[in-house]
C-alpha positions in Angstrom: 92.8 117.4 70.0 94.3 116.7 73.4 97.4 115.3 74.6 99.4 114.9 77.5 103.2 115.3 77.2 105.8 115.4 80.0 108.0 118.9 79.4 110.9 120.5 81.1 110.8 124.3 81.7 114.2 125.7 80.6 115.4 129.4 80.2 111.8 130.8 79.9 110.5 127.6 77.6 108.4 124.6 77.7 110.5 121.8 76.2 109.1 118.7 75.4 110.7 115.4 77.3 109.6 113.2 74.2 109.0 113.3 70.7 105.6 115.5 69.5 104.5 116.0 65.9 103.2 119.7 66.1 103.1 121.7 63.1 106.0 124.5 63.2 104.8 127.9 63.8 101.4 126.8 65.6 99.7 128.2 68.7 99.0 126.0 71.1 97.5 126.1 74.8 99.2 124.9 77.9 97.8 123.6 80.7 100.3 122.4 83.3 100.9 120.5 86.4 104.0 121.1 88.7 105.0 117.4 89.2 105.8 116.5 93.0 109.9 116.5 93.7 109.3 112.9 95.5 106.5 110.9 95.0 107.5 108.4 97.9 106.4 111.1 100.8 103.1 111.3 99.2 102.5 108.0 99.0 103.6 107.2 102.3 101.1 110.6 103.2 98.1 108.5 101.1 98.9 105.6 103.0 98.3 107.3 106.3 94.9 108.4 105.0 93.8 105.1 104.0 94.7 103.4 107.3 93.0 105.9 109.1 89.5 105.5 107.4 89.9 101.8 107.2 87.3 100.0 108.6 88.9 96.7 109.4 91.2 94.2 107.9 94.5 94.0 107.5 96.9 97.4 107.6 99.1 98.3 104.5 101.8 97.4 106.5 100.6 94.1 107.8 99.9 92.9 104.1 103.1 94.4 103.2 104.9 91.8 105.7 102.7 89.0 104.5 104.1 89.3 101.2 107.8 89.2 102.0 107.4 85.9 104.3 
């Protein structure tokens, strides 16, 4: 079985940010991801990328602007 679960690393330990039902006692395997500090700069970073392979049409930004109007 495989699930995903967010988790906090405190004082040497995993902890689980939301409820789990694991039997007590049990070994389990750990794969994890270190989660970006601000999701915002990459995103602003993927928008970059996508602008510069675009291959016409409107920009991010110009469809952006469109919407607030």
């Amino acid at each position: 079985m495989t699930k995903t679960i967010r988790a906090r690393f405190i004082g040497g330990v995993f902890k689980p940010l939301e409820e789990i039902e694991f039997p007590e006692g049990k070994d389990a395997m750990i794969i994890f991801e270190e989660k970006p500090e601000d999701w915002s700069l990459i995103f602003k970073e993927l928008v970059k990328q996508v602008e510069a392979v675009s291959t016409g049409g409107n920009s991010v930004e110009d469809i952006r602007k469109e919407r607030q109007r």
